[in-house]
C-alpha positions, 0 to 999 in steps of 0.5 A: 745762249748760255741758259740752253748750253746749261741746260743741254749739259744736265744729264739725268742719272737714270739715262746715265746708268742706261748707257754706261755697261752693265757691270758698271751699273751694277757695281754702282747699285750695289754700292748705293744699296743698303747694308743689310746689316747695318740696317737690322733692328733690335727687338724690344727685349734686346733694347731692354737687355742693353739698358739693364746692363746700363744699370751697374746696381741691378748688375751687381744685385744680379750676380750677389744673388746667383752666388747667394743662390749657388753658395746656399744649394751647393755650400752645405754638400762641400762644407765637412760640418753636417747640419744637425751635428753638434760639437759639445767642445764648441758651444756658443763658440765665436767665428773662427777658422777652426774645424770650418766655423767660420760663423760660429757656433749656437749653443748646441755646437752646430756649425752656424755656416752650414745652419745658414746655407740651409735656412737660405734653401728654405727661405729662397724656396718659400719665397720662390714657391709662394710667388709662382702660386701667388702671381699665377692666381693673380694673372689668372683673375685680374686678367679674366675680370679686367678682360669680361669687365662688367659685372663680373669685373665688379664681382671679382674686384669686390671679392680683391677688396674684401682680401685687402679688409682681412688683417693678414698678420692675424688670419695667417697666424690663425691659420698656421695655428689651426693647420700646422706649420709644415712647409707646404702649408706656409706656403699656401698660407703666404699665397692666399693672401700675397695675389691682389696686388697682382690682381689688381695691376693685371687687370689695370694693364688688361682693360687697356689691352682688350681694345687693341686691335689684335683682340678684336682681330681675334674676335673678328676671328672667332677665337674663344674668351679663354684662348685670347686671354691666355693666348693674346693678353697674358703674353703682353703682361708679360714685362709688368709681371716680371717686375713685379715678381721681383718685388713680391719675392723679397716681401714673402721671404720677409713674411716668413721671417716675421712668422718664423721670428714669432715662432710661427714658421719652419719647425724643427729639424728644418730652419730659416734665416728668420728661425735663426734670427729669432733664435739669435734675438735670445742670445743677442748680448752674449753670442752677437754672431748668432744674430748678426750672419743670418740677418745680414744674409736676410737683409743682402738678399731683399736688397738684391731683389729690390735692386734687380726690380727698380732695374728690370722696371726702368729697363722694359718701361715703355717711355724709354724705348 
């Protein structure tokens, strides 16, 4: 019947494989086998590797700044014109190639250039400063609070919203008053009040952590409270502070420009890029360049780090994985 030759004719693969030699049947699973290469995955930090260099503004942002960085530290030891030197022959001069004044001068005949490279390190080391100690204290308490929850969760927050209720601006400069305005205190005056923020968002990613299954893993192992939150849920807040960080960094810089443009900030012989827009705001009309350098290198660099945020948040949020 044709049904039966049919059927006698189907041969099953595996029978196949059986009868034929062994080196043939090698050969052939080794050909069907996967490439293990082909089939490697990429980690989460690569794929938001890939998508932030997708990001040409956040790119671009990146490089400016690092040369900002590079130019503000290492400009100052190349560039012949010391600091704090002054040239009576070239008060309030105008840009110029000559003697290296490439921005000018003030009216004391200080290189602005070298005035500004130096305010720079100022600046960025405020900022940076100021934003580590900040983002530590608020890590700290928004993951404790949001992880014991309860009443101590309460207490701590309530303790957040009564920081929020001071008016910063005021109590800043009162303190920069009473204290000094030395550098280190800038700092931690800039810090005490620039953590809720960071508080708050921590403990709004910790309460939806502290469910997951590797914290009560952990519990069901007997690790301590302070071991999980330092070991199990700050490590996975690691991507919100990180973008976050970025946006904190541009807003402490302007801080202190706005203190040091009340003339609450860096003293003398130290400067700032707001010391310097301040002293710029006095002589705008006859010397514009003395306003015109240090605000355009303030505003370049909030823009950066503004930038390199939107691109670091678009590229580790989790919907785009």
């Amino acid at each position: 019947m044709p049904f039966l030759t049919r059927a006698s004719a189907t041969v099953d693969p595996r029978q196949a494989m059986t009868n034929m030699p062994s080196s043939a049947a090698t050969a052939i699973s080794a050909a069907q086998a996967p490439d293990a290469t082909s089939v490697q995955g990429r980690s989460p930090w690569q794929d938001a590797r890939r998508r932030f260099i997708r990001n040409k503004a956040a790119v671009v942002s990146l490089i400016l700044l690092l040369v900002i960085v590079l130019v503000c530290v290492a400009g100052p030891w190349l560039l012949p014109n010391a600091y704090d030197a002054t040239d009576w022959d070239a008060m309030s001069m105008p840009p110029t190639w000559k003697n290296w004044h490439w921005f000018g001068t003030d009216e004391s005949g200080r290189d602005l250039l070298v005035r500004c490279l130096i305010g720079g390190r100022i600046s960025l080391l405020v900022g940076v400063l100021a934003t580590i100690t900040s983002a530590t204290l608020g890590i700290v308490w928004g993951a404790t609070a949001g992880f014991i929850g309860g009443k101590t969760d309460g207490l701590m927050m309530r303790v957040v919203d009564l920081m929020y209720a001071i008016p910063y601006l005021l109590i800043a400069i009162l303190l920069i008053t009473i204290l000094g305005r030395d550098f280190y205190l800038m700092v931690i005056t800039i810090t005490v009040f620039s953590w809720m923020s960071m508080a708050r968002i921590v403990r709004g990613q910790t309460l939806s952590l502290r469910s997951r299954e590797f914290v009560e893993a952990a519990r069901a192992m007997g690790v301590s409270t302070p071991s999980i939150i330092f070991r199990h849920i700050i490590p996975n807040l690691l991507g919100v502070v990180v973008i976050y960080t970025t946006i904190t960094v541009p807003g402490v810089i302007l801080t202190e420009s706005v203190l040091s443009f009340l003339g609450l900030g860096i003293q003398e012989p130290m400067t700032s890029w707001g010391v310097l827009i301040h002293d710029g705001a006095l002589v705008m009309e006859s010397s514009p360049w003395m306003l015109l350098f240090p605000a355009a290198l303030l505003s370049i660099t909030l823009y950066c780090f503004n930038f390199i945020g939107d691109g670091l948040r678009d590229a580790l949020d989790p919907k785009d994985r």
